[in-house]
N, C-alpha and C positions, 0 to 999 in steps of 0.2 A: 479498472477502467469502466467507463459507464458506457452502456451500449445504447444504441438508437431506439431497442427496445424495451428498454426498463424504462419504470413511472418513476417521475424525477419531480424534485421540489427546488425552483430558482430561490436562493436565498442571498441577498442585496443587503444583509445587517452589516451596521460598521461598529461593531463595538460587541464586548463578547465579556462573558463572565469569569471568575478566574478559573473556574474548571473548565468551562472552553479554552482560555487561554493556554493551561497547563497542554489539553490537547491538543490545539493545532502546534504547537512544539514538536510534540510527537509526531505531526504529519497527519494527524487527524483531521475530521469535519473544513478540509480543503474544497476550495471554488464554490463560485456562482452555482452549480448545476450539484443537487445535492440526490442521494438513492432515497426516495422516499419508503420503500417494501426494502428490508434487507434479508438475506436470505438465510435461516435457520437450519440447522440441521440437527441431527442428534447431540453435537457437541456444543449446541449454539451458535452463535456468530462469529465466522471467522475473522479473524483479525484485520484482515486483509480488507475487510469491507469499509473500516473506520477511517478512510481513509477521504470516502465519500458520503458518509454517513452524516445524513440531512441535521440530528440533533444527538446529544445523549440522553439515555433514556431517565437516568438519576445522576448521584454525584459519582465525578470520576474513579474515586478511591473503588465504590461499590463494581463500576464498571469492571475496573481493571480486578476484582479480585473476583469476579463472575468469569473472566477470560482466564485466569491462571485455574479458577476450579474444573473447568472445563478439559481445560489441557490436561490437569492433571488424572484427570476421570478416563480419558482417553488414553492417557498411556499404561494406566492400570489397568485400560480391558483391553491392553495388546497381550500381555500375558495367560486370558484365556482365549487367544486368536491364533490362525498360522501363518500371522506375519514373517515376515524376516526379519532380520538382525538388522538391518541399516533401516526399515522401516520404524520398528523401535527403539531405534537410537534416536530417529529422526522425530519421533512424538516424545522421548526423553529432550530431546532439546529445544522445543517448542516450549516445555514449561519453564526452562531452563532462559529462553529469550523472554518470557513475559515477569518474570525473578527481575530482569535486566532494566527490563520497559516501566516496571514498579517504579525501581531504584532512580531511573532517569526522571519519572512522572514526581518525583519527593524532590530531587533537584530544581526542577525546574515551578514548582509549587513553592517555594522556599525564594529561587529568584526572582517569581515573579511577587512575592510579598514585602521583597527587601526595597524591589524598585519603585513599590508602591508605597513606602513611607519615607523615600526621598525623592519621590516625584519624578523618576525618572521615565514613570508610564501615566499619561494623561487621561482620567474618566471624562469618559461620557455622563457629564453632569444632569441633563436632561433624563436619559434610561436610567440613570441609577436614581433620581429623585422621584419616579415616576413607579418602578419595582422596589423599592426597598433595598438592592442589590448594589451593588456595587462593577462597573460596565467598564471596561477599559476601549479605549479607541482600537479599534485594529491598524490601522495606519501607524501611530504608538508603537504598537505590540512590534509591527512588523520592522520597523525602525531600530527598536531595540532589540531583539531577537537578531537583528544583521550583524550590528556591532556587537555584541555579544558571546554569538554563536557561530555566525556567519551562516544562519539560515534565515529564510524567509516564509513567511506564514502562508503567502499567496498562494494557491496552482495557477502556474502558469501554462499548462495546457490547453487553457480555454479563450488564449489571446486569439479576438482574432484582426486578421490585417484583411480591409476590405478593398476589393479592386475593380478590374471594369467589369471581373469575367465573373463576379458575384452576381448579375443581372441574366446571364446565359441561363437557356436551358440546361436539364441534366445531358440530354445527350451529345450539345453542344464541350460542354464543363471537359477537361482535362482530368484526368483519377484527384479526388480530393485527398488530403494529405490526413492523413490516422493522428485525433485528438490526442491521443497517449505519446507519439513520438516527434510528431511534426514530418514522419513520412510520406510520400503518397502511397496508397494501395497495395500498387505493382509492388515499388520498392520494399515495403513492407513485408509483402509477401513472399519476396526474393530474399528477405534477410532472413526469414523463418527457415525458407528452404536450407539454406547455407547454413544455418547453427542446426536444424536436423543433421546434416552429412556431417558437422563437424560433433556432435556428439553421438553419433552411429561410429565415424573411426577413431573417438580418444576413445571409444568402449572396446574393440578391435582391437586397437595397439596398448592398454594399459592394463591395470592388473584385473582377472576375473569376476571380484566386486563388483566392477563395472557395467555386467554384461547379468542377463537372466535368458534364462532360455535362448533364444535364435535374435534376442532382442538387445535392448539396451534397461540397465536396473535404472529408473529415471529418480528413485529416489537416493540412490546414492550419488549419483553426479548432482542432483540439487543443492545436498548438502555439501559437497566438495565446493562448488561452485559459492554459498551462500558463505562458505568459510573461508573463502579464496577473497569474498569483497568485503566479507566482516575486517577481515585483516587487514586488505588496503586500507577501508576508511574508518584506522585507528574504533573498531566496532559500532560504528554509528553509522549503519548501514542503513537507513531509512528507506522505508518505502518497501521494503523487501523481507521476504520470508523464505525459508522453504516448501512450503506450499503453494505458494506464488510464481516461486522458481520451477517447481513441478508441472504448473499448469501452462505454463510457458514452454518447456520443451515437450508434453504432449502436445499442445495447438501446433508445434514446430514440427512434428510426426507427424500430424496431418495434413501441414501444409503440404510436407514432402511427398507423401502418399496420392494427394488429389496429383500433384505435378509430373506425377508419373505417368509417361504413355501409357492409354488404354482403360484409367482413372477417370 
């Protein structure tokens, strides 16, 4: 999710190359409002960033086999760590889902070539005669990729509905609603509350995995959890990781933490 405080690039292009195209399939280089700094660490770029992620930096093949060597680098220096066992499971299947993300990124490279020599996807004649490259519309992309997939290329998180109360002051304004969900504030903050209690007592009531210390193991309910939606959505869980999952239910410990008398 992009915060109010990160440097951000508006990007308004309507047509996109095939390795963008391949990406935003993936759920990549989504919306108007793109990360222009993405943030690095020792493992590189988490995943989880490309999702906002203003361009790619080369070709997507090169991308994606920079992310799987990463992961793989990382779960091979769990073994001179004193991780846990569900912590390194959990960096074992991280390269395990980018194996997955390949596989998907070769399918959809393949469909989006096929659609392209029966015209099923309409270029941008103007960009592609002007780079050399070959630009497909996004409007197209998105069109097709519905019936297809039954996804859309769009984020829609960034719709917005204008009203009277868009003219108020802030202090006038009513809690504004969280880009990422379409909640307000409060609400938001109330739903954090409630999955904190609710993952403090399925760690309580279920088997000791669950639980570290006086606390809750949050990476092993991530990955419960991340396998529990893998599952629903026949594995084509987008948008979603276990690190993502993780960071989600510490933000959700602290919401519960500040909401406690005396906090």
């Amino acid at each position: 999710m992009i915060k109010a405080e990160d440097d951000v690039v508006v990007n308004l292009t309507t047509s996109c190359t095939k390795d963008e195209a391949t990406a935003k399939l993936l759920g990549w280089l989504q919306g108007g409002v793109r990360l222009q700094i993405s943030l690095v660490t020792l493992y590189g770029v988490s995943v989880d960033q490309f999702k906002h992620l203003h361009s790619l930096d080369g070709p997507l093949q090169e991308e994606i086999q920079e992310l799987r060597d990463n992961a793989r680098q990382k779960f091979l220096d769990s073994f001179d760590s004193d991780l846990d066992e569900a912590e390194i499971k959990a960096r074992q299947l991280a390269v395990e889902e980018l194996d997955a993300l390949a596989n998907k990124a070769a399918k959809y490279a393949s469909d989006i070539d096929e659609a392209l020599h029966s015209s099923d996807l309409r270029i941008d004649e103007q960009n592609s005669k002007s780079t050399g490259e070959q630009y497909i519309l996004n409007s197209s992309l998105d069109t097709w990729a519905q019936n297809k997939y039954g996804i859309s290329i769009f984020d829609h998180h960034y719709d917005v509905k204008q009203t009277n109360s868009a003219t108020k002051s802030l202090s006038e304004e009513e809690p504004t609603a969280d880009n990422a969900t379409g909640l307000s504030a409060t609400k938001a903050e109330n739903l954090y509350v409630t999955f904190a209690l609710l993952t403090q007592i399925f760690s309580e009531t279920a088997l000791n995995k669950y639980k570290k210390g006086n606390g809750i193991n949050v990476t092993a309910i991530a990955k419960q959890l991340f396998n529990a939606g893998r599952e629903a959505a026949s594995g084509d869980f987008r948008g979603q990781s276990i690190e993502g999952i993780k960071d989600r239910i510490e933000d959700a410990q602290k919401a519960l933490q500040e909401s406690l008398p005396g906090k």
